[in-house]
C-alpha positions as CSV (number, residue, x, y, z in Angstrom):
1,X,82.7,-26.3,-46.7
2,X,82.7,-29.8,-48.5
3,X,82.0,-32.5,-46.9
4,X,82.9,-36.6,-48.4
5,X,79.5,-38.1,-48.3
6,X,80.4,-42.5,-48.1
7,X,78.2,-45.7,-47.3
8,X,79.2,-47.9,-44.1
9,X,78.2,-50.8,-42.3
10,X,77.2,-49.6,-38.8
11,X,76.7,-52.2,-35.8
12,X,74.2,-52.4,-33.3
13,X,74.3,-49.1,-31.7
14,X,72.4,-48.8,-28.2
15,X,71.4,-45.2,-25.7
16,X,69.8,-43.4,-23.4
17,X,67.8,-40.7,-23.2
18,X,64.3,-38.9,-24.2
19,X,62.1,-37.6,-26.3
20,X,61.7,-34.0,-26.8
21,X,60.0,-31.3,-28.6
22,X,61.5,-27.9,-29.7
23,X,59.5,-24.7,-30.8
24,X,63.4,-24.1,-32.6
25,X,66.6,-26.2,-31.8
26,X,69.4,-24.1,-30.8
27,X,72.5,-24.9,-28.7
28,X,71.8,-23.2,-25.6
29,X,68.1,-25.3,-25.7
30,X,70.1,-28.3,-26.2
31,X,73.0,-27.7,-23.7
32,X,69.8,-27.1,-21.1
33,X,68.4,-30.3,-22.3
34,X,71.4,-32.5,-22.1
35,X,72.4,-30.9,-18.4
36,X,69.2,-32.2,-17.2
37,X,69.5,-35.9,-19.0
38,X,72.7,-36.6,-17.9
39,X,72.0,-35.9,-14.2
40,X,69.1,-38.6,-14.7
41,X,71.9,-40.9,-16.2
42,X,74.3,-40.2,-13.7
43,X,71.5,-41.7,-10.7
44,X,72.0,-44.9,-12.5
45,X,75.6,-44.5,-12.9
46,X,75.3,-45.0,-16.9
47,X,77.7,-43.5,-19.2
48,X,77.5,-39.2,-20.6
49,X,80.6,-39.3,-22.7
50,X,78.9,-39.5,-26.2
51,X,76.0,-37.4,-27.6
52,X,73.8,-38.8,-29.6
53,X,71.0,-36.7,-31.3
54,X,68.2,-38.2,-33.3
55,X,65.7,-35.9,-35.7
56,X,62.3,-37.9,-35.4
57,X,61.2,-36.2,-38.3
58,X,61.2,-36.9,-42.1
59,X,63.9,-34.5,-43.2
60,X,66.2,-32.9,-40.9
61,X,65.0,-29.7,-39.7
62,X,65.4,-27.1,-36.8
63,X,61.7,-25.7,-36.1
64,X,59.2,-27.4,-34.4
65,X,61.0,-30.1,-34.2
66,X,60.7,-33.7,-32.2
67,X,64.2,-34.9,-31.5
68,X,65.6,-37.9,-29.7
69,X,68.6,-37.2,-27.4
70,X,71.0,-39.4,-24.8
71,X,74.2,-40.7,-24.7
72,X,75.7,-43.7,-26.2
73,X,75.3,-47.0,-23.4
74,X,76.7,-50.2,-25.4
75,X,77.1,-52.4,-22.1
76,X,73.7,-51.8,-20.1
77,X,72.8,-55.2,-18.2
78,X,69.3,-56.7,-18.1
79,X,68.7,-54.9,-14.0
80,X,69.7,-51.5,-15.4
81,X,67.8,-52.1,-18.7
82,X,64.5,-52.8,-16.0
83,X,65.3,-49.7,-14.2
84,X,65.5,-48.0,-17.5
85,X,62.2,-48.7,-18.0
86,X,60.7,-48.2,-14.5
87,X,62.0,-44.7,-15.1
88,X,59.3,-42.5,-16.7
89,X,61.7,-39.8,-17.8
90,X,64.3,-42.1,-19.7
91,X,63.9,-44.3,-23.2
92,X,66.0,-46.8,-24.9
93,X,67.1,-46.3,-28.3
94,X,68.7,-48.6,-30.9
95,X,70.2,-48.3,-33.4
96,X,70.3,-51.3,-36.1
97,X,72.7,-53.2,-37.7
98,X,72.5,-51.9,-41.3
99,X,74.2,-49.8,-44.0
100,X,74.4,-46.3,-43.5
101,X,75.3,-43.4,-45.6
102,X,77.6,-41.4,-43.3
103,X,79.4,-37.8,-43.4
104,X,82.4,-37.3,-40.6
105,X,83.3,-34.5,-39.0
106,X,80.6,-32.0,-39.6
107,X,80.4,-28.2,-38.3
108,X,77.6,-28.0,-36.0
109,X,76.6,-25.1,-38.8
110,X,77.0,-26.9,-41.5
111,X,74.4,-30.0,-40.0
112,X,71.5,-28.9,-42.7
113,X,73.6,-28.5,-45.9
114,X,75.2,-32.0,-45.1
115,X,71.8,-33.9,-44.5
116,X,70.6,-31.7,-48.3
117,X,73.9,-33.4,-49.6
118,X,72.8,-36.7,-48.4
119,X,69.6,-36.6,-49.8
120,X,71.0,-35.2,-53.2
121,X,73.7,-38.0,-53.2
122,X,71.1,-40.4,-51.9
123,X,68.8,-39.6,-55.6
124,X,72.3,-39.3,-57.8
125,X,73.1,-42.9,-56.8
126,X,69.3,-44.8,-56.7
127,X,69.6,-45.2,-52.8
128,X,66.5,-45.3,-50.6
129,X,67.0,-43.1,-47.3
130,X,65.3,-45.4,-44.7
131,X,65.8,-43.5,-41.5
132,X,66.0,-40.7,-39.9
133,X,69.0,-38.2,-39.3
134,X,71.2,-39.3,-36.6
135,X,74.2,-37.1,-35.2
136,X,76.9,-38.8,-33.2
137,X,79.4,-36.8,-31.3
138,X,82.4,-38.8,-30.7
139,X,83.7,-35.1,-31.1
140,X,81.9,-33.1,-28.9
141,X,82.2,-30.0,-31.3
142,X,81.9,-32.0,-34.9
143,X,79.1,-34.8,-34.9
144,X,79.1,-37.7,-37.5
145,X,75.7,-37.6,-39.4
146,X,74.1,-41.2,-40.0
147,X,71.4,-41.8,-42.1
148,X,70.0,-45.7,-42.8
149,X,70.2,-46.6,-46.5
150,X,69.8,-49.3,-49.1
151,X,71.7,-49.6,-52.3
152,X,68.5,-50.5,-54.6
153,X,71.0,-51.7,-57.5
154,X,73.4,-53.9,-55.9
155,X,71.6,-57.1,-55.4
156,X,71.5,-59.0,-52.4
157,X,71.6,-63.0,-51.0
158,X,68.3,-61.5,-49.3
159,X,66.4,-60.9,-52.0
160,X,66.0,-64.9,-52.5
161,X,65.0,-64.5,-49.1
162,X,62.4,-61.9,-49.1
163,X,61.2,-63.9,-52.8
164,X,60.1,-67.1,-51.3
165,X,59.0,-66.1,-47.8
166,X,56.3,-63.9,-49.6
167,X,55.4,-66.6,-52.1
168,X,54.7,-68.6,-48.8
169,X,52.9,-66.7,-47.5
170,X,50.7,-65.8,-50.5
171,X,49.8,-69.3,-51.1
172,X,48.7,-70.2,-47.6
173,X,45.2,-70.2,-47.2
174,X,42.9,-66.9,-46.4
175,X,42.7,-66.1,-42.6
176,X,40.1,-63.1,-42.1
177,X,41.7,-60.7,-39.6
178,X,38.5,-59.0,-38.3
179,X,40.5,-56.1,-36.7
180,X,42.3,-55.1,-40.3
181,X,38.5,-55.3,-42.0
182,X,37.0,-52.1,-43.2
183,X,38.4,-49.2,-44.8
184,X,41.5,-47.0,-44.0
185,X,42.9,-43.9,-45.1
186,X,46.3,-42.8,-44.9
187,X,48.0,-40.6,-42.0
188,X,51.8,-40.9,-42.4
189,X,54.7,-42.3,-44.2
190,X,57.8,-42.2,-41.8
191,X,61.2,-43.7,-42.7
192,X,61.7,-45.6,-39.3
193,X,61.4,-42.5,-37.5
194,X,58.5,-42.0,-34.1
195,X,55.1,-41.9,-34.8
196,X,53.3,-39.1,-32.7
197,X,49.9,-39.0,-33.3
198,X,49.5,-35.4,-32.3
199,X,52.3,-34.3,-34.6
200,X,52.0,-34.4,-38.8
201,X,55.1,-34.9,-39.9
202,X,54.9,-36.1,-43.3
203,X,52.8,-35.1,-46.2
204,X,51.9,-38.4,-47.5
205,X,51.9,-39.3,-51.2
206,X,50.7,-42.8,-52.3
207,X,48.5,-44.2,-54.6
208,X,46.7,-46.3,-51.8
209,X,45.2,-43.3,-49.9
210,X,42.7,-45.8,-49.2
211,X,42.9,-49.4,-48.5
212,X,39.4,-51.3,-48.2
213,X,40.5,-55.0,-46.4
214,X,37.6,-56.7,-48.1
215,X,36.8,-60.3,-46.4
216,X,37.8,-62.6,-49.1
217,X,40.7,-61.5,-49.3
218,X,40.8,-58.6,-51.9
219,X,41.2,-55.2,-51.2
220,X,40.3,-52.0,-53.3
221,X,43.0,-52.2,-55.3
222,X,43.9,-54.8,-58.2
223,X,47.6,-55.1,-56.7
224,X,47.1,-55.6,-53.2
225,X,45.6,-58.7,-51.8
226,X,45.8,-59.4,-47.8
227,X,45.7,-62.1,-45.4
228,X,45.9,-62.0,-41.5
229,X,48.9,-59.9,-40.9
230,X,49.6,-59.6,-44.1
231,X,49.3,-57.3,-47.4
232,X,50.7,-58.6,-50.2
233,X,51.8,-56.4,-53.1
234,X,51.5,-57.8,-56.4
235,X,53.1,-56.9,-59.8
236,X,54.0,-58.9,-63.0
237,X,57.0,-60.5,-61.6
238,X,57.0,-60.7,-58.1
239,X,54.6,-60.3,-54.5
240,X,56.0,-59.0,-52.0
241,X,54.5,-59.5,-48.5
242,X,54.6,-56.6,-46.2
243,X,53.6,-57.0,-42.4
244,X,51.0,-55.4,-41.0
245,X,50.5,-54.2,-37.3
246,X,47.5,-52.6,-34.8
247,X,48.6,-50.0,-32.6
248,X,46.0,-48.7,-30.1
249,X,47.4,-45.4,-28.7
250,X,45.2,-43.6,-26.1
251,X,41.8,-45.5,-27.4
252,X,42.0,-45.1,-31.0
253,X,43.5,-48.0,-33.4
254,X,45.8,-47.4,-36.3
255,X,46.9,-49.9,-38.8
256,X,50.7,-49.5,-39.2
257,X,52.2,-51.2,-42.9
258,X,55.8,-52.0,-43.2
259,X,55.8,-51.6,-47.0
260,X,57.7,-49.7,-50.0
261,X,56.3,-48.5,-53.0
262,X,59.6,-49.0,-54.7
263,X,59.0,-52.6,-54.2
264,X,57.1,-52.3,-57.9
265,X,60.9,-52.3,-59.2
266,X,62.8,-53.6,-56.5
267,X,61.5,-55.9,-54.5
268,X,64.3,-55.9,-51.9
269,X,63.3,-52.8,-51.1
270,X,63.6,-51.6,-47.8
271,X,59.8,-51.2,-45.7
272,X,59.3,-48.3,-44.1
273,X,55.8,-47.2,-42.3
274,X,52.6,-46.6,-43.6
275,X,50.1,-45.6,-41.0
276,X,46.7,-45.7,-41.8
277,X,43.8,-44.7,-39.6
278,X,39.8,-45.4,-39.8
279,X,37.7,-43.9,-42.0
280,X,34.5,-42.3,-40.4
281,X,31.8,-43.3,-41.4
């Protein structure tokens, strides 16, 4: 069956639920799954009318697979947001404003074609998939599919925005971050989706492996300078400067940049995560 593949604006989506891990997604895993969520929902008297199922991974798949699931909440008030998090079982999830490409309507068996399609569409038109697969099921039996992307042609007031704010940047001053210095080597690339350390999801493909943060300001490479929280990319037209972030997760640091590659050509592109870890000595 065909489905009509179209871009949307989406807004700020919000829900509740967890994390899981499946050996192999099925429907009676999930029906199990959900029955036991939405009794946890129901304690807090929040809503279990709408599905939602996210694929934490960086293409949809079915096999050992970690998935987000929980139920749309758009009007959750600040006490039951501090329950929410009080409660070791349950997560918040949202879901930004941005553009999404979207398919309606889709057979439940028909969920891995359509997110192929997307990614075929995605390459036909020069748009960059930024998130991960996200099923809605405003019809129980036929979910919506949502997937975050950017139209790399069409320009953008932004763009101005992005342009000057990293020219800023680049022209303040050095400021040595002693927690960046050293050399990392790279883990993941994930398009917005949860990083699990224990889990490899990607298979990560970059020219910058290896980052050495050198402490004037240099790094290994000719096109990457840093400063504090910041790496800046640098081709012949434009910089672009792309945040940087620590995370310490169970006493081990990794170095988290919100960056794109395709930044070289367009530099509105879209950042999505490189994470970096140590290198051992």
């Amino acid at each position: 069956m065909s489905y009509k593949i179209y871009f949307s604006s989406s807004t700020k989506i919000s829900a509740v639920g967890k994390i899981i891990n499946l050996k192999k997604r099925t429907k009676e895993e999930l029906k199990t799954k959900f029955s036991i969520l939405e009794k946890e929902l129901k304690k807090l008297k929040l809503n279990t009318e709408t599905k939602i199922i996210v694929t934490e991974e960086v293409d949809y798949k079915e096999e050992n697979v970690e998935l987000f699931i929980g139920y749309l909440n758009l009007d959750i008030n600040s006490e039951t947001i501090q329950k929410i998090k009080q409660n070791k079982y349950l997560t918040l999830y949202s879901i930004p404003t941005m553009d999404y490409l979207v398919s309606e309507k889709v057979n439940i068996d028909d969920i891995n074609n359509v997110c192929n399609d997307i990614i075929k569409y995605s390459k036909d038109k020069n748009v960059q998939l930024i998130g991960p697969y996200t099923e809605i099921y405003y019809d129980q039996d036929k979910p919506n599919i949502y997937v975050m992307a950017h139209d790399l042609v069409r320009e953008e007031y932004e763009n101005e925005l992005i342009k000057r704010y990293s020219i800023k940047k680049y022209n303040e001053p050095f400021k040595l971050n002693k927690e960046i210095l050293g050399t990392w080597k790279i883990k993941e690339i994930l398009p917005n989706i949860n990083f699990n350390y224990k889990k490899q999801k990607s298979n990560p493909k970059t020219e910058y492996n290896k980052i050495e943060f050198k402490d004037d300001g240099t790094t290994n490479h000719k096109d990457l300078k840093w400063s504090n929280d910041n790496l800046f990319l640098i081709t012949k037209d434009h910089v672009v400067a792309n945040k940087m972030i620590i995370k310490n997760i169970d006493n081990k640091k990794y170095l988290e940049i919100r960056m794109s590659e395709l930044s070289k050509v367009y530099y509105h592109a879209k950042p999505i995560s490189y994470i970096y870890e140590r290198e051992e000595k």
